[in-house]
C-alpha positions as CSV (number, residue, x, y, z in Angstrom):
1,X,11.3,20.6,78.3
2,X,10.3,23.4,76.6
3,X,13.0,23.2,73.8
4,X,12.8,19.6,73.9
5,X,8.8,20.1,72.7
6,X,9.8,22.4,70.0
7,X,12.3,20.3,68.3
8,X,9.8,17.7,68.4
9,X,7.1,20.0,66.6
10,X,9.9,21.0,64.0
11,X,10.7,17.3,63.3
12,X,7.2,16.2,63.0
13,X,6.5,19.4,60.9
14,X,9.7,18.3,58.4
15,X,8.3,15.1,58.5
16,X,4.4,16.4,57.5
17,X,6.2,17.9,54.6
18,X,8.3,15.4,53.4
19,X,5.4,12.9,53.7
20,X,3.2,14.8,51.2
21,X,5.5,15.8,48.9
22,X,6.5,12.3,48.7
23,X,2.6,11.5,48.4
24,X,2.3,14.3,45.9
25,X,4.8,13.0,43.8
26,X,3.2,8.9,43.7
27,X,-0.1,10.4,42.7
28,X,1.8,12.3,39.7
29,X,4.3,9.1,39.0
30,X,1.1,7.0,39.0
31,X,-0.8,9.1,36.8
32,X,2.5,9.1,34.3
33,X,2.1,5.4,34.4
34,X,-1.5,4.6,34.0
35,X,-1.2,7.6,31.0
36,X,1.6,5.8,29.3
37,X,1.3,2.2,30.6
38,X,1.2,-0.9,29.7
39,X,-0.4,-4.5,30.5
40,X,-0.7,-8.0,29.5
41,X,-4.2,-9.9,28.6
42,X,-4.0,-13.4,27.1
43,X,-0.3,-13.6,26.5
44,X,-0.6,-10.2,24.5
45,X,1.3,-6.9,25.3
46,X,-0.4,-3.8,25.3
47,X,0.2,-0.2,25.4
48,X,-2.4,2.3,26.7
49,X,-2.4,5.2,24.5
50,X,-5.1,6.9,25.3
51,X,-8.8,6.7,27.7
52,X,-10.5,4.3,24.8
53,X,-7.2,3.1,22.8
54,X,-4.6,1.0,23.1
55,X,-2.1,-0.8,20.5
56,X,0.0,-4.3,20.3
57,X,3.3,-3.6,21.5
58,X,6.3,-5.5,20.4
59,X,7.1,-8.9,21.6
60,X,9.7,-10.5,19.2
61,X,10.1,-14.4,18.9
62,X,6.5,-15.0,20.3
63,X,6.4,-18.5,21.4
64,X,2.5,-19.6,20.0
65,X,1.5,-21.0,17.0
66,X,-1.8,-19.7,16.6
67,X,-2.5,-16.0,17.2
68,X,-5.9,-13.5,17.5
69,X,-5.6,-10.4,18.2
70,X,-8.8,-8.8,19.3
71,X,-10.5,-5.5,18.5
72,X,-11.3,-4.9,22.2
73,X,-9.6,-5.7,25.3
74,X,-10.0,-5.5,29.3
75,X,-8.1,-4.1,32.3
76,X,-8.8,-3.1,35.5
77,X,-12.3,-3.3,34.9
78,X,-12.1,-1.3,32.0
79,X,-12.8,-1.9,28.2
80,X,-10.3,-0.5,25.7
81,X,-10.4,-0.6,21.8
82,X,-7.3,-2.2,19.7
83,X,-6.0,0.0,16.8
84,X,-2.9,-0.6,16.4
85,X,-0.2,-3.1,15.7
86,X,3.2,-1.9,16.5
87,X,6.5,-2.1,14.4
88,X,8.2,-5.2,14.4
89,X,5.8,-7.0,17.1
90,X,5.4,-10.2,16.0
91,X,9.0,-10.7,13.5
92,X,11.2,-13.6,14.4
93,X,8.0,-15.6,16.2
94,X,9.0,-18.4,14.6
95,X,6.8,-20.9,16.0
96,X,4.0,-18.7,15.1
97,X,1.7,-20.5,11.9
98,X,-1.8,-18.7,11.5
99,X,-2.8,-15.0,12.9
100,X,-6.2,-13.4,12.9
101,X,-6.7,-10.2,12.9
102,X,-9.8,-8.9,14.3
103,X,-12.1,-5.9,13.0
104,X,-11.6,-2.4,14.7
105,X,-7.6,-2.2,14.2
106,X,-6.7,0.3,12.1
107,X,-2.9,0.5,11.8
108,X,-0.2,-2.2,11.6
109,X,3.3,-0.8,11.6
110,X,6.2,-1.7,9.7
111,X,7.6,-5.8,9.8
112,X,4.9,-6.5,12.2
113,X,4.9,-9.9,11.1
114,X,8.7,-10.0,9.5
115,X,10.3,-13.0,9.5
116,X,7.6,-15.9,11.0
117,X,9.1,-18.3,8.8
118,X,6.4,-20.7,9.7
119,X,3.2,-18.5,9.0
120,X,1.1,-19.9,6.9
121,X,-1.9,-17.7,6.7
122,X,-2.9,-14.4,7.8
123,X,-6.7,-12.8,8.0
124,X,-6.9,-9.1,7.4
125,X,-9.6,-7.2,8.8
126,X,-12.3,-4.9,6.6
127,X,-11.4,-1.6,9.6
128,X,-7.6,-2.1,8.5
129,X,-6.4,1.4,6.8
130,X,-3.0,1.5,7.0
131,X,0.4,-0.4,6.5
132,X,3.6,0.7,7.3
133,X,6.0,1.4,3.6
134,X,8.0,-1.8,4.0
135,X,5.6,-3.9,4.2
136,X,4.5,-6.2,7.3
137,X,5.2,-9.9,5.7
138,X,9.0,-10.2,4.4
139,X,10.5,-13.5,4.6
140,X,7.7,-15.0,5.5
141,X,8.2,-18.1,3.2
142,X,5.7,-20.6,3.9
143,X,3.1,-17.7,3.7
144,X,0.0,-19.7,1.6
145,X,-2.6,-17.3,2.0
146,X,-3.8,-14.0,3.0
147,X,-7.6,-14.4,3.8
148,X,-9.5,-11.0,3.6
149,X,-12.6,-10.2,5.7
150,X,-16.0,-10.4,3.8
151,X,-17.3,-6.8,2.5
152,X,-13.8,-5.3,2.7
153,X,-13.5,-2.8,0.0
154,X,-10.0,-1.3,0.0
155,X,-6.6,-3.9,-0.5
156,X,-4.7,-1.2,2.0
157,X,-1.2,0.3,0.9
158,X,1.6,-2.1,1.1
159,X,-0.4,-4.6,2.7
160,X,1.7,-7.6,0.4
161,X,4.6,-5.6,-0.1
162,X,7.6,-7.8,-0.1
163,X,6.0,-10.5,0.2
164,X,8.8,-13.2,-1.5
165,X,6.7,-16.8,-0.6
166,X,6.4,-19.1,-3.8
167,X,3.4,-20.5,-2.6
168,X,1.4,-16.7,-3.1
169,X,1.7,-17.3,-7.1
170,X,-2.0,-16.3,-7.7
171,X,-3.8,-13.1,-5.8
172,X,-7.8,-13.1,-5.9
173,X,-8.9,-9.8,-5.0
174,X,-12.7,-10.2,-3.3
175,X,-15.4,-8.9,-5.8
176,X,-16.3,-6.2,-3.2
177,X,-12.8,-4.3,-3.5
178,X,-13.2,-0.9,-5.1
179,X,-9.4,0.8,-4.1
180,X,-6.3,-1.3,-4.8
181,X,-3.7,1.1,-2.6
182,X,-0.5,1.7,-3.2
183,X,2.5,-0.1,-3.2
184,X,-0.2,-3.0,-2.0
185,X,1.3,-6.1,-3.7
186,X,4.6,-4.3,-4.7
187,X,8.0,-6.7,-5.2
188,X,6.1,-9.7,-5.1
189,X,8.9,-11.4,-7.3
190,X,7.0,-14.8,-7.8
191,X,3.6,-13.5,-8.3
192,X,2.6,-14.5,-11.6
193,X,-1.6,-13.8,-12.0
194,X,-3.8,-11.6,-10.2
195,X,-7.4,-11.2,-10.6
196,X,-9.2,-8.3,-9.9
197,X,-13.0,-7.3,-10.0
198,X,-15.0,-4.8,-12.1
199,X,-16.2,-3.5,-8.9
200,X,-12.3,-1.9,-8.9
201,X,-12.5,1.6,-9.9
202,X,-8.9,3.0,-8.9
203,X,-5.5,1.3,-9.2
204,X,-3.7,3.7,-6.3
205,X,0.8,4.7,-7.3
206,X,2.9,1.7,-7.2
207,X,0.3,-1.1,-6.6
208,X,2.3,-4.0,-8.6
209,X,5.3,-2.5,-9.1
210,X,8.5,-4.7,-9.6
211,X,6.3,-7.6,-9.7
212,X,8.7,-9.2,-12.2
213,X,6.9,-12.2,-13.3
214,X,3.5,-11.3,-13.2
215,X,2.1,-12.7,-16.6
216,X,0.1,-10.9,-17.3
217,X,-1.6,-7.7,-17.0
218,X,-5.6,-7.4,-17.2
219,X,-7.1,-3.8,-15.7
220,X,-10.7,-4.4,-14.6
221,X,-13.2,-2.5,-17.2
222,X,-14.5,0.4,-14.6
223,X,-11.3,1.6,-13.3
224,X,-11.0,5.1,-13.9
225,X,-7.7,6.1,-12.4
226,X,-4.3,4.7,-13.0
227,X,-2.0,6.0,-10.7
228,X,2.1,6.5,-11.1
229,X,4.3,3.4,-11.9
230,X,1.7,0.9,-11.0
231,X,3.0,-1.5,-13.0
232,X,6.5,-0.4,-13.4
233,X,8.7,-2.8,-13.9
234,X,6.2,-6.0,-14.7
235,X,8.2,-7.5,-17.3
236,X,6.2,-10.1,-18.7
237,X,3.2,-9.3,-20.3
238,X,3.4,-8.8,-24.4
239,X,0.0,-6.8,-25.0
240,X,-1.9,-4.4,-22.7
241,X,-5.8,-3.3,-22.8
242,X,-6.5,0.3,-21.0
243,X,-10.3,0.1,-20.8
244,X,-12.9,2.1,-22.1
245,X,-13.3,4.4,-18.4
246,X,-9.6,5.6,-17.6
247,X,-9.7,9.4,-17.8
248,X,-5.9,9.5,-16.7
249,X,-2.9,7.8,-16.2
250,X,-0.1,8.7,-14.0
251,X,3.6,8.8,-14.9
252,X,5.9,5.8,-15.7
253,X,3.1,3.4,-15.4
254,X,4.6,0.6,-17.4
255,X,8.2,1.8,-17.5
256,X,10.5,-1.1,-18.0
257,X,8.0,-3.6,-19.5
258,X,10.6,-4.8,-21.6
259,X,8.5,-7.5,-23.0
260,X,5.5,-5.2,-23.8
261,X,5.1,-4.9,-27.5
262,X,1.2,-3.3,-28.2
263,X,-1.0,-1.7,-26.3
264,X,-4.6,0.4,-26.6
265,X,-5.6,3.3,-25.5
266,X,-9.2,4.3,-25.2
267,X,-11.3,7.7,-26.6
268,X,-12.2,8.1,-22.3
269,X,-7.8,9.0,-21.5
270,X,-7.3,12.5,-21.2
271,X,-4.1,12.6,-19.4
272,X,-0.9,11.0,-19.0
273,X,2.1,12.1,-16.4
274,X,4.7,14.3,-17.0
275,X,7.1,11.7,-17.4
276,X,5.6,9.9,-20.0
277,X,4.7,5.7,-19.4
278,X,6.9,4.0,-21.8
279,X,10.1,4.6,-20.6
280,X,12.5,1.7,-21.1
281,X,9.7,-0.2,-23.2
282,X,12.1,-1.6,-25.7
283,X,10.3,-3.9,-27.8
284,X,7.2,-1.5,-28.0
285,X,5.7,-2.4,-32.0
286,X,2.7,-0.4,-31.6
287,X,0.1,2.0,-30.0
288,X,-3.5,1.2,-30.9
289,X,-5.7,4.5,-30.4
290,X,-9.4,3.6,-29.9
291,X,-11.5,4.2,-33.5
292,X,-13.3,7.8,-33.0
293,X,-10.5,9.6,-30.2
294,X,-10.7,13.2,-31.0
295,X,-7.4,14.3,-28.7
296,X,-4.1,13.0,-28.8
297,X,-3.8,12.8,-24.9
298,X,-1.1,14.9,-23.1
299,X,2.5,12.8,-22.9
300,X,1.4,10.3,-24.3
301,X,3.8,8.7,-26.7
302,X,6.5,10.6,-24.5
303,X,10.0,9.2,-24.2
304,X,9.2,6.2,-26.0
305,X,13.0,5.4,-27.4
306,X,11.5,1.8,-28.8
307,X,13.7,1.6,-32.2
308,X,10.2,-0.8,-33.8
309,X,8.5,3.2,-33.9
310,X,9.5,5.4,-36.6
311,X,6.3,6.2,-37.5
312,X,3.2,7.8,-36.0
313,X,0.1,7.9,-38.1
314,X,-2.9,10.1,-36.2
315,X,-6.6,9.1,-36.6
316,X,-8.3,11.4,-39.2
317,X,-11.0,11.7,-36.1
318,X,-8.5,13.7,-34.0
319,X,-8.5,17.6,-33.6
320,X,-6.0,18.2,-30.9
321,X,-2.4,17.0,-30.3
322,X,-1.8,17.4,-26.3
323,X,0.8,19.1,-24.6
324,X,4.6,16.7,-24.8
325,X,2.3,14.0,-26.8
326,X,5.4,13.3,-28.8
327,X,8.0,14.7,-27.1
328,X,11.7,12.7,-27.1
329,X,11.0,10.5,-29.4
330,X,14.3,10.0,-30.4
331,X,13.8,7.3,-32.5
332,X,10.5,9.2,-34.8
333,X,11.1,10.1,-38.2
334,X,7.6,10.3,-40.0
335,X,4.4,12.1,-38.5
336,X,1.5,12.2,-40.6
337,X,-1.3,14.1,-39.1
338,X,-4.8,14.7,-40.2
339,X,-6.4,18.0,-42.0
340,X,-8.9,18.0,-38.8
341,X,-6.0,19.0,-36.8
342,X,-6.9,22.4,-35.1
343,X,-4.4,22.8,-32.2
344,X,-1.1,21.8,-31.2
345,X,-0.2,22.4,-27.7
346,X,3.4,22.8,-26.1
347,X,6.0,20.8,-26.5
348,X,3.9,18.2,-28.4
């Protein structure tokens, strides 16, 4: 009896043991879970990323036609904030027709929306900050509109990127805008007019680049800042006005405007990029410097291999020629400088 009783103590110890080992390891296992989990709320997927947070998870070929995804959500009881759109989410829902976007989410990853071939319109909230690089609207081609919310004041990077509808011919920006991003209406090959705001006071790298037949291009009079190859690549417009509050310009902003054939330059431009802005501007005629500029601005003329300019004639206002003004030129043959000329810098 005796060893029959201890056997029995051993086995229910072993079994003690086992039992909260296996009880340790579902409270660790569930904390994994509710840490990295996920749930569903109104037909949307949702991934917990943190106490407060949690972002729209993918779920290809979504089978609504109308969509609104919140800026808060519940589970359990609990309220979490929406920040995030995940890559590739929504592509393929091809049922899918009109999407709102509610304030509070921040993020929406790359070809979120890809490929809803039926989405007509799409609402953009002011809180939205970033886009992923290749854009979140390819091949949707019955895209009409993209509606932004009142008081936003930043078109975020890449937000139309790609966008290849022909019924987006015209972009209005909203008079409250003060940042076009980068790359944010990039390879839109039908747009042909966009209007911008004077409230607009920088045009960010790559903004309307490869925007082939945009007609025209009209830079809002307080912009300051023209970033890299913003409009690299727009091959219709003929003239071009830099207004009178652009301090710089980055390099190859209107490379490969092969149509552009004049363009002025204000007395306020005191830089240019490194690699010059003209490159591959064929049928350039003639750069109009603004009456009174005192500096020949760095880089300027740089690279311009137009065979229409031979000759450069400086304003007798102008007392410095910056650094690479004229450099590779290889088409210049007559220079004919002022006697107010005090300094050349390198390379000019």
């Amino acid at each position: 009896m005796k060893k029959y009783f201890g056997n029995m103590k051993k086995i229910i110890s072993i079994f003690l043991v086992l039992t909260l080992a296996i009880t340790s390891i579902g409270i660790i296992d569930t904390k994994k879970v509710t840490a990295a989990g996920s749930f569903e709320a109104d037909g949307i997927l949702y991934r917990i990323n943190s106490n407060t947070e949690v972002s729209v998870m993918r779920c290809e070929n979504y089978v609504g036609t109308n969509l609104v995804i919140p800026g808060k959500v519940e589970n359990d009881n609990k309220e979490y904030k929406v920040t995030k759109i995940e890559s590739k989410a929504y592509r393929n829902s091809l049922l899918l027709q009109k999407v709102v976007i509610s304030e509070g989410i921040k993020t929406i990853d790359d070809s979120a929306f890809e490929g809803c071939e039926q989405l007509s319109e799409i609402t953009i909230p002011k809180s939205l900050e970033t886009v992923g690089s290749n854009g979140i609207l390819s091949s949707c081609n019955m895209l009409e509109k993209v509606k932004f919310a009142d008081g936003i004041e930043t078109i975020p990077r890449y937000l139309c990127k790609n966008i290849t509808s022909e019924k987006i011919k015209t972009v209005t920006v909203p008079d409250t805008v003060k940042l076009i991003g980068g790359g944010a209406f990039a390879n839109m090959k039908n747009l042909e007019h966009v209007y911008m705001p004077d409230t607009v006071e920088r045009i960010n790298w790559g903004a309307f680049q490869g925007c082939e037949n945009l007609q025209e291009i009209n830079i809002p009079k307080n912009v300051t800042v023209i970033e890299n190859n913003v409009y690299d690549g727009v091959k219709k417009p003929t003239t071009v006005i830099i207004p009178g509050k652009v301090t710089s310009i980055g390099s190859n902003v209107f490379d490969e405007c092969e149509n552009l054939k004049e363009i002025t330059i204000p007395v306020s431009l005191e830089s240019v990029g490194s690699n010059g802005i003209f490159n591959g501007c064929n049928k350039l005629e003639k750069i109009n410097l603004t009456e009174g500029i005192t500096a020949i601005p760095r880089n300027l003329y740089r690279n311009i291999t137009s065979e229409k300019i031979k000759t450069v004639t400086v304003p007798d206002t102008v007392k410095l020629i910056g650094g690479g003004a004229f450099a590779n030129m290889k088409n210049l043959e007559h220079v004919y400088m002022p006697d107010k000329v005090e300094r050349i810098n390198w390379g000019a």
